[in-house]
DSSP file (Angstrom, degrees, kcal/mol; ACC not computed):
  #  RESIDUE AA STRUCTURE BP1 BP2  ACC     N-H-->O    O-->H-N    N-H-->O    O-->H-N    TCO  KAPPA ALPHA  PHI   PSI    X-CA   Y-CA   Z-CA
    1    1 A X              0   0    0      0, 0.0    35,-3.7     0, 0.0     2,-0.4   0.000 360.0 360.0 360.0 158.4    1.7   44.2   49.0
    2    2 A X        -     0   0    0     33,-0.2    35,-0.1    35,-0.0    33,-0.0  -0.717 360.0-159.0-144.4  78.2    0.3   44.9   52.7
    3    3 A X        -     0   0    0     -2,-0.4    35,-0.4    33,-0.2     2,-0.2  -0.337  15.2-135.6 -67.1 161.4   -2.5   47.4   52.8
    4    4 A X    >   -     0   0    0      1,-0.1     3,-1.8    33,-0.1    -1,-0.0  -0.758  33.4 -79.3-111.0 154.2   -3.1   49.3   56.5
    5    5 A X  T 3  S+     0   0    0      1,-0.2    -1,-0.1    -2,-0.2     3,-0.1  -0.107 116.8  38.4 -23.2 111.2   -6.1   49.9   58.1
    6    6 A X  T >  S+     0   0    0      1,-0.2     3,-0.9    41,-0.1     2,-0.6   0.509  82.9 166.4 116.4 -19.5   -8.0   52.5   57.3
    7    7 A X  T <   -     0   0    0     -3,-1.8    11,-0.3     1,-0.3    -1,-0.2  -0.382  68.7 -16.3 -33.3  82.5   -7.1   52.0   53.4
    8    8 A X  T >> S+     0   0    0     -2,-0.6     4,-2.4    10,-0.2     3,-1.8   0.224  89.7 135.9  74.0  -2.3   -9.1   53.7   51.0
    9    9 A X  H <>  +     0   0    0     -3,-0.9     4,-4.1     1,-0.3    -2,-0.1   0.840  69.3  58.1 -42.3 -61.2  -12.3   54.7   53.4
   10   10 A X  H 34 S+     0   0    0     -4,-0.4    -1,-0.3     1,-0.3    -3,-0.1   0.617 114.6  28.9 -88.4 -13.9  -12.6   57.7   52.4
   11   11 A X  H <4 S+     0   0    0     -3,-1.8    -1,-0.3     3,-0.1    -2,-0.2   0.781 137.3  30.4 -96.4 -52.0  -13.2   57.2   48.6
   12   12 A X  H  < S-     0   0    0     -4,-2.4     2,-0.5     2,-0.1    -2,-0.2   0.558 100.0-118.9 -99.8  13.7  -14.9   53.6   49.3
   13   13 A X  S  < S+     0   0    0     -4,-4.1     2,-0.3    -5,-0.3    -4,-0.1  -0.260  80.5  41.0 112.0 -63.9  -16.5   53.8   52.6
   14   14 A X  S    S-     0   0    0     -2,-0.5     4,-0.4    -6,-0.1    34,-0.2  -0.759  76.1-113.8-127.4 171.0  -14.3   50.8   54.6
   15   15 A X  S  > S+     0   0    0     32,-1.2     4,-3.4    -2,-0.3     3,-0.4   0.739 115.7  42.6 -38.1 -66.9  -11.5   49.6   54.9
   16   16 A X  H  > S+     0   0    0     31,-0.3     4,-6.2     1,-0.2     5,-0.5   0.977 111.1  59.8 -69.2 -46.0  -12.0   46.1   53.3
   17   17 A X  H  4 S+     0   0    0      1,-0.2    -1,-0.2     2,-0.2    -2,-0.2   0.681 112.2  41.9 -54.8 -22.7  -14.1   48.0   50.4
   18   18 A X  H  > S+     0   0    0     -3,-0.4     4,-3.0    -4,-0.4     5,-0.3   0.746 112.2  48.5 -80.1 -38.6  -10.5   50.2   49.7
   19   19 A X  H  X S+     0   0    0     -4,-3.4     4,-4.0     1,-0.2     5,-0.3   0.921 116.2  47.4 -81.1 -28.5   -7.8   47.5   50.0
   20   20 A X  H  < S+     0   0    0     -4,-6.2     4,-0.3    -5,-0.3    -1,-0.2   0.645 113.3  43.8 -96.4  17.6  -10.1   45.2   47.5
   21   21 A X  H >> S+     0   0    0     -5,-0.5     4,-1.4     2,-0.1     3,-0.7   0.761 120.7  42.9-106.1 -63.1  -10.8   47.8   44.9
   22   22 A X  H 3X S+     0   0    0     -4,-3.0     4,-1.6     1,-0.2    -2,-0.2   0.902 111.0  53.8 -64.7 -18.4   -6.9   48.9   45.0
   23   23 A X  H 3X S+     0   0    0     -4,-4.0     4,-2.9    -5,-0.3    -1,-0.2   0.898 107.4  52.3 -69.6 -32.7   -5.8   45.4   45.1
   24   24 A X  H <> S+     0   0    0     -3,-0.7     4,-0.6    -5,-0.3     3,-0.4   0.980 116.2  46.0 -37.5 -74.3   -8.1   45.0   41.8
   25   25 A X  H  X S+     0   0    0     -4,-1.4     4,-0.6     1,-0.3    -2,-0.2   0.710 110.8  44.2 -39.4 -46.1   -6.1   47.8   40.7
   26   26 A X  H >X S+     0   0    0     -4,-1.6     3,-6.6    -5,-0.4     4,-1.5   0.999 111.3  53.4 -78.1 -46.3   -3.0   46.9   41.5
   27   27 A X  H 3< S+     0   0    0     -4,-2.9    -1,-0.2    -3,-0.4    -2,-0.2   0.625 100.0  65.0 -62.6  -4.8   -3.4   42.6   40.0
   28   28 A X  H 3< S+     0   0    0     -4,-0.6    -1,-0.3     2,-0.2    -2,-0.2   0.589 109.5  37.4 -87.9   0.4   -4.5   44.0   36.6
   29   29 A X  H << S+     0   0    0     -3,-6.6     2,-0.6    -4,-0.6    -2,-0.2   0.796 136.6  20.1 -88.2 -66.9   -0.6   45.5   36.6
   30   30 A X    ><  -     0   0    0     -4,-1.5     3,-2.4     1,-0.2    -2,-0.2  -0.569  65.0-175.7-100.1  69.5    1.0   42.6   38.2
   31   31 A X  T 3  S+     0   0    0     -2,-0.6    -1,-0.2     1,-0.3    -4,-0.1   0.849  93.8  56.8 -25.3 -61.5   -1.4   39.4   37.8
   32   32 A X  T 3  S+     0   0    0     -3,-0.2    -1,-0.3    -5,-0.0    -5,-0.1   0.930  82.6 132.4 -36.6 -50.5    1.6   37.7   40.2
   33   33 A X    <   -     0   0    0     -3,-2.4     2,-0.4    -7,-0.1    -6,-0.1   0.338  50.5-144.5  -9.6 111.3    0.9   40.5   42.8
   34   34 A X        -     0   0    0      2,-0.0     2,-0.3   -32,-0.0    -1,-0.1  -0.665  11.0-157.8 -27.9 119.0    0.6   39.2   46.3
   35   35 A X        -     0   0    0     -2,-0.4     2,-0.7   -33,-0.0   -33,-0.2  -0.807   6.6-168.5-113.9 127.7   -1.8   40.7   48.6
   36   36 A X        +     0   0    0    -35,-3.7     2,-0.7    -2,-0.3   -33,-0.2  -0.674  12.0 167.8 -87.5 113.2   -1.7   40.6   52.3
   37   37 A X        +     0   0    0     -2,-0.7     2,-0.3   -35,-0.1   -33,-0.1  -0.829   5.0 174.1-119.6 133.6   -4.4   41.6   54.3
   38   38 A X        -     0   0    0     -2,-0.7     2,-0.4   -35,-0.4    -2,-0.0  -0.797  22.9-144.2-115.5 174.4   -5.0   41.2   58.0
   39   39 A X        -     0   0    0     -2,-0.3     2,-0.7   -34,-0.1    -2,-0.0  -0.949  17.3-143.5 -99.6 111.4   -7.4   42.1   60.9
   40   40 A X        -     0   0    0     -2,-0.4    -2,-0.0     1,-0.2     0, 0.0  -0.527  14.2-168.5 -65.7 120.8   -5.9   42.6   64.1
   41   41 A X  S    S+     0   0    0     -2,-0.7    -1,-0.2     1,-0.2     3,-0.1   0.593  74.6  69.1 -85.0 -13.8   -8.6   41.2   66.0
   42   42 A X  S    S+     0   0    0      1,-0.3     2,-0.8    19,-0.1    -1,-0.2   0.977 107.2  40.4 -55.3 -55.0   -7.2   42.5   69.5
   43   43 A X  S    S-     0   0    0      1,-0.0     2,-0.4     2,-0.0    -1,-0.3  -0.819  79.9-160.7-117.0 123.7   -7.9   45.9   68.5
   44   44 A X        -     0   0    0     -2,-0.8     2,-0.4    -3,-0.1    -3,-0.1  -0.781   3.2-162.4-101.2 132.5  -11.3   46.7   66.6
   45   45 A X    >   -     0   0    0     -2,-0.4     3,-0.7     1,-0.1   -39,-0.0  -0.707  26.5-138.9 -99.3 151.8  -11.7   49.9   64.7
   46   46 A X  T 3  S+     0   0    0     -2,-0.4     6,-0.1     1,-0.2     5,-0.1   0.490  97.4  79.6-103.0   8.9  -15.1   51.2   63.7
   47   47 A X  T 3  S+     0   0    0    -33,-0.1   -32,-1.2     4,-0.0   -31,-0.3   0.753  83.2  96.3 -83.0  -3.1  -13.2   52.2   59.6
   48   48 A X  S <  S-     0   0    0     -3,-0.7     4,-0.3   -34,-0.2   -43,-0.0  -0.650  73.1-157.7 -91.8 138.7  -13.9   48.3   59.4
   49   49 A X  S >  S+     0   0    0     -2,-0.2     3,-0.7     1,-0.2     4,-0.2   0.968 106.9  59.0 -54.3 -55.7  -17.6   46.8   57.4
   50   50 A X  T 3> S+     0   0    0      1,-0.3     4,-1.7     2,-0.1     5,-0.3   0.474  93.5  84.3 -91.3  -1.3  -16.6   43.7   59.7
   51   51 A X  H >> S+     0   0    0      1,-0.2     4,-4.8     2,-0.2     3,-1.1   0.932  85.7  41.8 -27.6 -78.7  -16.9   46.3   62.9
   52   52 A X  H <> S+     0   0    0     -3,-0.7     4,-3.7    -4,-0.3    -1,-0.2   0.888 116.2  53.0 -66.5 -47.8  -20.1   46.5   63.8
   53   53 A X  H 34 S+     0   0    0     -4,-0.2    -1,-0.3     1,-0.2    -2,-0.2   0.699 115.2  46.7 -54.0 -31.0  -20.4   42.2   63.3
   54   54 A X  H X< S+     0   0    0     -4,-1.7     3,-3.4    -3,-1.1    -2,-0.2   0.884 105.5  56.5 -80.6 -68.8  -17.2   42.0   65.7
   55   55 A X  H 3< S+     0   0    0     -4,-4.8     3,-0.2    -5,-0.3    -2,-0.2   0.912 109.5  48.3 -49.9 -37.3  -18.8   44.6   68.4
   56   56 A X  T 3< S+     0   0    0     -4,-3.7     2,-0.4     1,-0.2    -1,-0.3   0.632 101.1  71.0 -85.1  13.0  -21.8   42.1   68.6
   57   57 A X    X>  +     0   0    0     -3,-3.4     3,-1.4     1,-0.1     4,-0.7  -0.597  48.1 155.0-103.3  61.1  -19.5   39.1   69.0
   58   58 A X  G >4 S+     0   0    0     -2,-0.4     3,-0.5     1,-0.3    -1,-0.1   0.841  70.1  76.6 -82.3 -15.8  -17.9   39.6   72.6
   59   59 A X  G 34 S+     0   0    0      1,-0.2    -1,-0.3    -3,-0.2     4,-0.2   0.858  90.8  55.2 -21.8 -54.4  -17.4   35.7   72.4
   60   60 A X  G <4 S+     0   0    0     -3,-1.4    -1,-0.2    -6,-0.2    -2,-0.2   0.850  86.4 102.6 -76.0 -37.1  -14.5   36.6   70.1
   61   61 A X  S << S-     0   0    0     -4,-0.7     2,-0.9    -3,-0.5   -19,-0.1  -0.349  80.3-104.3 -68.4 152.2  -12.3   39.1   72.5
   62   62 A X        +     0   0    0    -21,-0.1     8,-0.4   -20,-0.1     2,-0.2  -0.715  65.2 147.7 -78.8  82.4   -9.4   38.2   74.2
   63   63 A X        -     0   0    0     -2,-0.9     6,-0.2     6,-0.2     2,-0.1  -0.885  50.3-121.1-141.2-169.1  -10.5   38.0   77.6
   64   64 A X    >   -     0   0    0      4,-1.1     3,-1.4    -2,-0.2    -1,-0.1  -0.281  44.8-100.6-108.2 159.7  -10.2   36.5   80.7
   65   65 A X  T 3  S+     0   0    0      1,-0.2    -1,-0.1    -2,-0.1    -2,-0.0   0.970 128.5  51.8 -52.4 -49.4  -13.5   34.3   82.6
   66   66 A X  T 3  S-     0   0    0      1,-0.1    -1,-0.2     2,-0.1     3,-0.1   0.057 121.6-114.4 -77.1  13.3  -13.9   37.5   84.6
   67   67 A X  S <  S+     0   0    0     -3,-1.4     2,-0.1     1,-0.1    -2,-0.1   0.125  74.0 118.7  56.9 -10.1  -14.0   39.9   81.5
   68   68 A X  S    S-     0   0    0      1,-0.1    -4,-1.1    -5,-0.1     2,-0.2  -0.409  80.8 -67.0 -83.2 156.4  -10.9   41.8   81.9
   69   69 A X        -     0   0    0     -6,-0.2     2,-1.3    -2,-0.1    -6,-0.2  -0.331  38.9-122.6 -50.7 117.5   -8.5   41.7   79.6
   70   70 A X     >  +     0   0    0     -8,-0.4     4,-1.1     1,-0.2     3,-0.3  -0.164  52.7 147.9 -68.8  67.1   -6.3   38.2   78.9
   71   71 A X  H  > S+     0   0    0     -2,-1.3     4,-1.7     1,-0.2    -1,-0.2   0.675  73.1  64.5 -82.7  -4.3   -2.7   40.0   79.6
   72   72 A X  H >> S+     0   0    0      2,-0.2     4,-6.4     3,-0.2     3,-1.2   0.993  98.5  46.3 -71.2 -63.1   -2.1   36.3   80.9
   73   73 A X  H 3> S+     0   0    0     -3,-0.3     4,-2.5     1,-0.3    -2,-0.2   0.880 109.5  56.2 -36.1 -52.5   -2.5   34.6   77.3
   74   74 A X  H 3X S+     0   0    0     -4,-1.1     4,-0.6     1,-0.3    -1,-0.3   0.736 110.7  41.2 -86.5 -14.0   -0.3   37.2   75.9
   75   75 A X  H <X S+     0   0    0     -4,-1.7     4,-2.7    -3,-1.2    -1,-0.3   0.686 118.6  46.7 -94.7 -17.6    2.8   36.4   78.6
   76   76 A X  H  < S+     0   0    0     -4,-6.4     4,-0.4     1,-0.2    -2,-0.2   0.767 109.8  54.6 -86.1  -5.2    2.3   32.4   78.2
   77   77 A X  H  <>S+     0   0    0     -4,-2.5     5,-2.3    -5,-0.4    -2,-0.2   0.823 115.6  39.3 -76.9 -16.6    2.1   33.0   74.4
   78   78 A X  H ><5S+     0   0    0     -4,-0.6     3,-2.0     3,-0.3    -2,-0.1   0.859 107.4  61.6 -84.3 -69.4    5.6   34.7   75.0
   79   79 A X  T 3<5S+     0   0    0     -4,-2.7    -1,-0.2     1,-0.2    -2,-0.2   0.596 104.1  51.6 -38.8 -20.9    6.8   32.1   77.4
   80   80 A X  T 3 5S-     0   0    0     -4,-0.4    -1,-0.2    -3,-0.1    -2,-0.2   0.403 124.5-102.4-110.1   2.2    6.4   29.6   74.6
   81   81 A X  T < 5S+     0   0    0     -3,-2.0     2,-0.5     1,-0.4    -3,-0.3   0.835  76.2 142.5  89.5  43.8    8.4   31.6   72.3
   82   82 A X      < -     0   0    0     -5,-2.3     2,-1.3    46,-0.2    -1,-0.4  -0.923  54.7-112.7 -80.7 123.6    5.5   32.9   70.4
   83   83 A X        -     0   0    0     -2,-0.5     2,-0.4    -3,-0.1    47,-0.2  -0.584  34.1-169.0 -72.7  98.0    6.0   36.6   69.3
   84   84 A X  E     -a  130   0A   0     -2,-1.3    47,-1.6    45,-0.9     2,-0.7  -0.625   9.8-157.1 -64.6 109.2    3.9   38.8   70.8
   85   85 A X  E     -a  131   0A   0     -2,-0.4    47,-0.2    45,-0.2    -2,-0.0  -0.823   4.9-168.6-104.3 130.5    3.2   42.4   70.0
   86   86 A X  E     -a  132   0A   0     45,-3.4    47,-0.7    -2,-0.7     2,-0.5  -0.297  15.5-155.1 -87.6 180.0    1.8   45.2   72.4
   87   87 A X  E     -a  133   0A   0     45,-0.1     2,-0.2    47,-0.1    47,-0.2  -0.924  15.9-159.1-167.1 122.1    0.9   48.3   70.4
   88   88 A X  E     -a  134   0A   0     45,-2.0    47,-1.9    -2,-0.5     2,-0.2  -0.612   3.1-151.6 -96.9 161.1    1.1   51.5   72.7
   89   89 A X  E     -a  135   0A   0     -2,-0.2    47,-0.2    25,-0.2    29,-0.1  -0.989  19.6-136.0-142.2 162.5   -0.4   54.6   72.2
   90   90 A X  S    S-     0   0    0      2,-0.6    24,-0.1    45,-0.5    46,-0.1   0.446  70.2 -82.6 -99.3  18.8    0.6   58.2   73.3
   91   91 A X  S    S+     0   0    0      1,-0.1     2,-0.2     0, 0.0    45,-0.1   0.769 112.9  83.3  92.0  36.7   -3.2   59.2   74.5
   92   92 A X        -     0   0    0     43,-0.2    -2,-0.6    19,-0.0     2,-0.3  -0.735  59.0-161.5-145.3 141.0   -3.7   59.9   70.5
   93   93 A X    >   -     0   0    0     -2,-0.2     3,-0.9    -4,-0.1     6,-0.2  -0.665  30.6-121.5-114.1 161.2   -4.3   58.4   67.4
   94   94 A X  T 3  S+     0   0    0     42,-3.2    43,-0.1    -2,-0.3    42,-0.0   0.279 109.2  60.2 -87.8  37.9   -3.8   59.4   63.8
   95   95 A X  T 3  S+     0   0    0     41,-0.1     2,-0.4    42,-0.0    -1,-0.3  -0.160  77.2 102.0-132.3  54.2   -7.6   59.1   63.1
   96   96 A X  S X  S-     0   0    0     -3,-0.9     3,-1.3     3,-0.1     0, 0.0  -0.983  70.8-144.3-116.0 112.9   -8.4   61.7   65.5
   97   97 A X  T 3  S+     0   0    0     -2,-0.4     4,-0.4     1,-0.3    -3,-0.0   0.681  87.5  67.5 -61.4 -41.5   -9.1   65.0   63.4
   98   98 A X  T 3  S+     0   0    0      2,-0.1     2,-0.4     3,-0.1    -1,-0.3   0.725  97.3  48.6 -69.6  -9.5   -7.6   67.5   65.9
   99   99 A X  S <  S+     0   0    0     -3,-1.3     2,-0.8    -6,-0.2     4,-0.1  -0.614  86.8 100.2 -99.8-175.9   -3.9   66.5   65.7
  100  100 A X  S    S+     0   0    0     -2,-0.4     2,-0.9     2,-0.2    -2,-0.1  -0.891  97.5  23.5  71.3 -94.1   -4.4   66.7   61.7
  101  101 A X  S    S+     0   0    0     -2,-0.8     2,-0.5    -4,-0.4    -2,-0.1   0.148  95.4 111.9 -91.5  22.7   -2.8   70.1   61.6
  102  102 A X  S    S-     0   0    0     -2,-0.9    -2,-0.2    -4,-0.1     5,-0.2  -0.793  80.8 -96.0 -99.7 117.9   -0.5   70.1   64.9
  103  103 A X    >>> -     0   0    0     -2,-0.5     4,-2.7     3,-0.1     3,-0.9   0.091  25.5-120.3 -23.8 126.8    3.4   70.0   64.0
  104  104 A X  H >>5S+     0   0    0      1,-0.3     4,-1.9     2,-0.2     3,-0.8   0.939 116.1  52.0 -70.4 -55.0    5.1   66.4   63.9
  105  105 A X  H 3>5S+     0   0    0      1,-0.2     4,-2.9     2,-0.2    -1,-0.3   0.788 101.4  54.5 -52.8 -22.9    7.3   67.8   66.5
  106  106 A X  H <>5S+     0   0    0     -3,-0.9     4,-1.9     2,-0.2    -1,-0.2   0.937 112.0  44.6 -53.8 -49.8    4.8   68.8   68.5
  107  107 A X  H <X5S+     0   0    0     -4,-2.7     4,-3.2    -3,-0.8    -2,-0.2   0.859 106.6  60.1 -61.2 -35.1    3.4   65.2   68.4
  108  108 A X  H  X<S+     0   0    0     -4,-1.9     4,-2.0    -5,-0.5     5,-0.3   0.987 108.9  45.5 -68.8 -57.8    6.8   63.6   69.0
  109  109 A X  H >< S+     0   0    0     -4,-2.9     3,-3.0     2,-0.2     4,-0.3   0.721 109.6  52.0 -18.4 -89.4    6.9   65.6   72.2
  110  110 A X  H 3X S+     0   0    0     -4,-1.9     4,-2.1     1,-0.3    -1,-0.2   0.616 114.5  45.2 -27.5 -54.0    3.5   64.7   73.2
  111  111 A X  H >< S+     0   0    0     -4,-3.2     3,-0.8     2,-0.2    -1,-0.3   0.929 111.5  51.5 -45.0 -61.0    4.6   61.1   72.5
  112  112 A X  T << S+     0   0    0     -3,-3.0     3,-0.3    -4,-2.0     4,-0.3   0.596 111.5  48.9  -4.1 -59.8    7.7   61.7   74.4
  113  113 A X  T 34 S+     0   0    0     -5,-0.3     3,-0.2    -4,-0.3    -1,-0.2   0.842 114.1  47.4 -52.1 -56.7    5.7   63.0   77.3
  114  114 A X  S << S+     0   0    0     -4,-2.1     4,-0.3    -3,-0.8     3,-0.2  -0.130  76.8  91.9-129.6  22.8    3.6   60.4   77.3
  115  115 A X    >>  +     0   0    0     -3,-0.3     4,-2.5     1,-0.2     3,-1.1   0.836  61.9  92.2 -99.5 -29.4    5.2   56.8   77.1
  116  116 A X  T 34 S+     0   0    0     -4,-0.3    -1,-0.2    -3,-0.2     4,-0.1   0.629  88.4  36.7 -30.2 -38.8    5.6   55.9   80.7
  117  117 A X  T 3> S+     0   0    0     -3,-0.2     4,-1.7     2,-0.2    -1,-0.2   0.585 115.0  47.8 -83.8 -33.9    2.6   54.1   81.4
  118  118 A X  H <> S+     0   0    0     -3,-1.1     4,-2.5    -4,-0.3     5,-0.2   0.852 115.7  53.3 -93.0 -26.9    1.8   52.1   78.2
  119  119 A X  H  X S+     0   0    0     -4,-2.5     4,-1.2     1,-0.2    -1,-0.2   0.744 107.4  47.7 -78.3   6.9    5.5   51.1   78.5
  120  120 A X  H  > S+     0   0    0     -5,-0.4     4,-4.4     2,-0.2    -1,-0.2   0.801 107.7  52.8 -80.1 -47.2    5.1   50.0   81.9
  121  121 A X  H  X S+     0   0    0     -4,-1.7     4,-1.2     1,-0.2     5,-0.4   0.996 111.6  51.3 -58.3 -55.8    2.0   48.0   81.0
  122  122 A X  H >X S+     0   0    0     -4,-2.5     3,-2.9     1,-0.2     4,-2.0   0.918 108.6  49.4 -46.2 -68.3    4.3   46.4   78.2
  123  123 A X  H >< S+     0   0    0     -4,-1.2     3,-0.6     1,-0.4    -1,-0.2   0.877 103.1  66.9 -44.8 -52.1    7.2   45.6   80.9
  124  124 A X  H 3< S+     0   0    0     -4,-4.4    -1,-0.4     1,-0.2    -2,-0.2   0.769 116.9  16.7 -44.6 -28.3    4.5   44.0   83.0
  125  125 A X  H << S+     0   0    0     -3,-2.9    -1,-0.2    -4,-1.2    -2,-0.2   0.402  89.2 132.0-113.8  -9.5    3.7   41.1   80.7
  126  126 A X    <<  +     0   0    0     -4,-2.0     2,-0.3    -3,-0.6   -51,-0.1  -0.259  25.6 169.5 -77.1 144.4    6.6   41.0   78.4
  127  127 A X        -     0   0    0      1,-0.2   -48,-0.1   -53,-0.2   -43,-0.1  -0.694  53.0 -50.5-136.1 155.5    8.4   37.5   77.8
  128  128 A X  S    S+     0   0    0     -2,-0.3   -47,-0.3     1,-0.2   -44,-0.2  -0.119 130.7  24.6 -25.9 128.8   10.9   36.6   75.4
  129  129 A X  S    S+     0   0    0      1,-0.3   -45,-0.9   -46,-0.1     2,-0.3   0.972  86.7 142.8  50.3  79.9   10.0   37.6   72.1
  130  130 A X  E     -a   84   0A   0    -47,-0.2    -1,-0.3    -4,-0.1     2,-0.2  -0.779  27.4-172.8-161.3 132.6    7.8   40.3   73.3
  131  131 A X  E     -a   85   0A   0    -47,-1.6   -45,-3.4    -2,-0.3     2,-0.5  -0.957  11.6-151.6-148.6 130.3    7.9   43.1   71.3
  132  132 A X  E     -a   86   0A   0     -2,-0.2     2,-0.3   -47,-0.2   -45,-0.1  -0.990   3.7-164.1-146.8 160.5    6.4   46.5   71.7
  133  133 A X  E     -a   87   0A   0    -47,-0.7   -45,-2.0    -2,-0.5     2,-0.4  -0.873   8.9-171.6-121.8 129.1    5.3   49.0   69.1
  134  134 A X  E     +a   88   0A   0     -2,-0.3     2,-0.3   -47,-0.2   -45,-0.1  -0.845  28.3  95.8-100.2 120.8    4.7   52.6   70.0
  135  135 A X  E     -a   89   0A   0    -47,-1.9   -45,-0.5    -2,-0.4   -43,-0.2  -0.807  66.3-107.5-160.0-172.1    3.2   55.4   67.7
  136  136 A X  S    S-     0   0    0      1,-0.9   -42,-3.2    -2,-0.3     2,-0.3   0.354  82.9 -65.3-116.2   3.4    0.2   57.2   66.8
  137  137 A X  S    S-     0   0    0    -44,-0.2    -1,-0.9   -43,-0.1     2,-0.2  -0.806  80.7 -34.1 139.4-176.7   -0.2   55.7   63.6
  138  138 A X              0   0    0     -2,-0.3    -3,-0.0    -3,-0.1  -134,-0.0  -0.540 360.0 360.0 -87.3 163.8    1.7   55.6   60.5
  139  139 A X              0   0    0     -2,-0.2    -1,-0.1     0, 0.0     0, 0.0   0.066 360.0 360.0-146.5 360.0    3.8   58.8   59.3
């Protein structure tokens, strides 16, 4: 089992504090029970405990001497037949409280509308086994 970001916050607070109270839940049915959990470390989210401990860590981001962001790493990890994934967005996310009640076609437009640019940033850097995700969240 593969809990998402964002997992239980609103009944336990975080993120980590949801997946490991329903993963409790879930190994007293199946003892066998898997669970995977990751943090994408690229992209920090503030529904994460480990946030705020991350934000004071700039040591840890994926950048370049010069601060900008390492788009270099992610085309020699590509070049070396690593898979790399870019994760677009359509200038909204699903933890933004105004699209809450806006039609899913309306958002698929908007999406629609609005993929030129982060798929262009993808094209720049993309390498073999370069993969790119676009959404507003899950649906």
């Amino acid at each position: 089992v593969c809990f998402e970001k964002g997992h239980g916050i609103n009944v336990h607070g975080s993120t980590e504090k949801g997946i490991e109270a329903d993963a409790a839940k879930l190994k007293k049915i199946n003892p066998d029970l898997k669970v995977i959990y990751y943090w994408n470390t690229f992209l920090d989210y503030p529904m994460y405990d480990a946030h705020e401990v991350y934000a004071q860590h700039s040591e840890w981001w994926l950048r370049k001497l010069d601060g900008s962001l390492d788009m270099e790493n992610m085309m020699e990890a590509g070049m070396q037949g690593q898979i790399v994934i870019m994760k677009g967005w359509p200038g909204f996310n699903w933890t933004e409280k105004e699209i809450k009640g806006i039609p899913h076609e309306d958002l698929l437009q908007k999406a629609r509308d609005n993929i030129t640019y982060p798929l262009a940033c993808f094209l720049v850097a993309a390498q073999p086994y370069s993969y790119f995700c676009y959404s507003w969240g899950w649906l």
